[in-house]
Residue, then its C-alpha position, 0 to 999 in steps of 0.5 A: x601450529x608448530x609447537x617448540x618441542x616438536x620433533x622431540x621423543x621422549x621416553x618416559x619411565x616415571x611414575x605417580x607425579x614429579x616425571x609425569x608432571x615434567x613429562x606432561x609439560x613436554x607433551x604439550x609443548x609438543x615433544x612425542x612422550x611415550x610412557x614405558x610403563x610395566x605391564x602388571x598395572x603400570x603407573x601407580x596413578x592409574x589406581x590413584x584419585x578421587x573416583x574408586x571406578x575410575x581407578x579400577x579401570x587403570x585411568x585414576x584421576x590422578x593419572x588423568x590430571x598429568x598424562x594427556x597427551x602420551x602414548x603407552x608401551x607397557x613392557x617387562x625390563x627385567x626380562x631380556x627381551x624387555x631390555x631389547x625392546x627399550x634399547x631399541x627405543x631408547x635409539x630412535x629418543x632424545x630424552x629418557x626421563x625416570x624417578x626411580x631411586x638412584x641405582x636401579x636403572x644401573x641394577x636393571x643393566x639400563x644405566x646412563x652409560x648403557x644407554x648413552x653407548x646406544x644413543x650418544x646424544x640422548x639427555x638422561x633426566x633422573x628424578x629422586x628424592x635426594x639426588x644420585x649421590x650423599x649419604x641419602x641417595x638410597x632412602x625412600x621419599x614421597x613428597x610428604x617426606x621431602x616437605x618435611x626434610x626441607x624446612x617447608x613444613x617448618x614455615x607452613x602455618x602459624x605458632x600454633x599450628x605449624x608444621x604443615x604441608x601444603x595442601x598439594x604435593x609442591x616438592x613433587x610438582x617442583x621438582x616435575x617443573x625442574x626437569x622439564x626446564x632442564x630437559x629443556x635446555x639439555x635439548x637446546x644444546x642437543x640440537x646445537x652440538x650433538x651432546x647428551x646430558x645426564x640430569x640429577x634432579x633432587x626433590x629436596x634441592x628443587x623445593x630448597x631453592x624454590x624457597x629462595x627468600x627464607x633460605x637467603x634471610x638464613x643464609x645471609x642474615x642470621x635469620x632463622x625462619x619462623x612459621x607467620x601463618x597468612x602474614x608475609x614477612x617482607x611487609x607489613x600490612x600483607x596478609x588475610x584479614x577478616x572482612x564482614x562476609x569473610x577472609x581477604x588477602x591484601x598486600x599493601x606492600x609499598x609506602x604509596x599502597x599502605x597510605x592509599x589503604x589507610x584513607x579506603x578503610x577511613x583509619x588516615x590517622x594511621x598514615x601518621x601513628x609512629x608505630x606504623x609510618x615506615x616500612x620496618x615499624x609496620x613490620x615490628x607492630x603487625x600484630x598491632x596493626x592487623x588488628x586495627x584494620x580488621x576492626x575497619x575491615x568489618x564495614x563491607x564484604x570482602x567482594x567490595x573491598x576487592x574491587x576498591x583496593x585493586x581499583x587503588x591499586x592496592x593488591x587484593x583477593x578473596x580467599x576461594x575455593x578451588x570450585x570457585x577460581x574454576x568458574x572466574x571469568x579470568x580461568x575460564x576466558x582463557x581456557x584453562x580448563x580442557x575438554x578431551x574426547x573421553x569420558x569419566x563418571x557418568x558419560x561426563x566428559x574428561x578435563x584437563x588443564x593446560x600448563x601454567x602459560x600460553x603461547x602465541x598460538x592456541x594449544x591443540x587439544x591433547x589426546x586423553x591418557x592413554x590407556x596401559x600398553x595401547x601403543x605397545x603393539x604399533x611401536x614393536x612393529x615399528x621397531x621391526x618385530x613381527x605379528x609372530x614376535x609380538x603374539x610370543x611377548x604378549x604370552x610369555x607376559x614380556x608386553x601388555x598392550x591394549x588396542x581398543x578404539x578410544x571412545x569419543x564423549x557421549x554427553x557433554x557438560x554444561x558450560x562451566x558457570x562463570x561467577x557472577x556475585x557482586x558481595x561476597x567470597 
């Protein structure tokens, strides 16, 4: 198949997850992403991730998760033949995609308009945690911090328990999603015009704006948000309520779904109570009402008020693991999860999962993550150094570059299991 990105060249300086995850989408929408990554140890994901011999061996599962499908040029930008080599690349992309902090690039003598000088229709990509410009351009950010500094953490969990992050880094993966959909539309005008693009992608605006609803409630109404825990502001009943096997996430949002909940759970007579008839008198007695149909909710498992509710045409799920949404009939039918031909701990073959959508078109299965410098060797070549200049860079420590043959999987997994209980979460 002939993929959307395809054609498309992207250099990609970044490191750890935000520009890895951006650049991991555009890999598989089918742009050409070469990691230019520094020769002493590259991305520092490589030594990320759940598996201690994984990451000594520079393929931490935290890189593996983002970096499927590119190549890697490992070579030294602070030096000058460095610089050289990445101006020439820097010619033959169309997009250059970096998180480093604001500035650096420009220190390194390698800023926008360097490059831009070189490449007129190159779309430059900078992620950061704050932006290229306001008075906190210069400060470090990780994702924790930028939780923290959005008012995400300020609305995660509940009076008690609240602030809390994410049980992922969501300002990172954001952010990640932000500029590939930028890039994306930079490239559209590219092909059309021929213009270039600089792109600022801040980690604190990304998450802001993707917390779209509490932002507008404050902005428009006065309303300062407050933590609700697993309770959903806009309605009311909608959130987790405790069944007899366990929690279940329900969302009887609309008049028509709250009445058809009342008569499943044998409660009609709260179609009626004043407290709880209309949409904003359910809102202002949630606490109230929550209790009413946990007491109900008692009478089966979770698994059989899942099927009832949705079979109504109440929105509703069991609260599972990240083991069990793996094994569902709905993640595993559509292959989400991939297998590469590479392995991990003990001969297990390597997995990946695709972007969050599909195309008319199966995805072509990506080749794995590309060990540090593999293709440093074939891209100096082709930018016209000889074996001798080759052999010279690699001594004075200028490239790192490692052309060992991949080794296909020497053992399989067992089919992923789907899950098959009929009462239980």
């Amino acid at each position: 198949m002939t993929l959307p990105l395809a054609g498309v060249r992207v250099l990609d300086l970044s490191n750890v997850l935000a520009g890895p995850f951006c650049g991991y989408h555009l890999a598989r929408l089918g742009a050409e992403v070469i990691k230019v990554e520094n020769p002493k140890g590259g991305d520092l994901a490589r030594r990320l991730g759940a598996d201690p011999a994984m990451a000594e061996r520079l393929m931490g599962l935290s890189f593996v998760a983002v970096n499927a499908g590119k190549q890697s040029v490992a070579i030294d930008f602070k030096a000058k033949a460095g610089k050289e080599i990445f101006l020439r690349l820097v010619e033959k992309a169309d997009v250059v995609l970096e998180n480093f902090r604001p500035k650096v690039m420009e220190r390194l003598g390698l800023g926008y308009d360097v490059l831009s000088e070189r490449n007129p229709r190159l779309v430059y990509c900078a992620i950061s945690g704050f932006g290229q410009s306001g008075p906190w351009q210069g400060r470090p950010a990780y994702d924790q911090i930028v939780q923290g500094l959005s008012g995400a953490m300020s609305v995660t969990g509940d009076a008690a328990t609240a602030p809390l992050r994410t049980g992922f880094p969501i300002s990172d993966t954001i952010a990640g999603i932000t500029a590939a959909f930028a890039i994306s539309s930079a490239l559209v005008e590219q092909r059309t015009t021929g213009r270039g693009r600089r792109i600022d992608v801040s980690l604190l605006e990304a998450t802001l704006a993707a917390m779209g609803w509490v932002v507008s409630n404050h902005l428009n109404a006065n309303v300062d948000p407050q933590p609700m825990g697993n309770e959903n502001f806009t309605a009311a009943p909608s959130g987790t309520f405790q069944t007899a096997s366990g929690p279940l996430n329900v969302a009887a949002n609309e008049q028509k779904q709250y009445e058809a909940l009342c008569d499943l759970v044998g409660r009609p007579d709260l179609k009626t109570d004043p407290r709880f008839a209309e949409r904003q008198a359910r809102k202002r007695n949630r606490a109230v009402l929550s209790a009413e149909l946990n007491t109900a909710l008692q009478a089966r498992p979770a698994k059989e008020w899942e099927a009832l509710f949705n079979a109504s045409g109440i929105p509703a799920g069991c609260v599972l693991g990240v083991p069990e949404i793996l094994r569902e009939e709905q993640v595993v039918g559509r292959r989400f999860v991939e297998t590469l031909p590479e392995t991990v701990k003990d001969a297990q073959p390597m997995r990946v999962t695709r972007p969050g959508f599909l195309l008319d078109e199966a995805y072509p299965v990506p080749a794995p993550p590309p060990r540090l410098g593999q293709d440093t060797e074939r891209w100096l070549a082709e930018l016209g150094y000889g074996a001798n200049d080759i052999a010279a860079l690699r001594e004075q420590g200028t490239i790192t570059s490692d052309n060992r043959p991949t080794v296909a999987p020497s053992a399989k997994l067992p089919e992923i299991k789907v899950r098959a209980e009929t009462s239980s979460s």
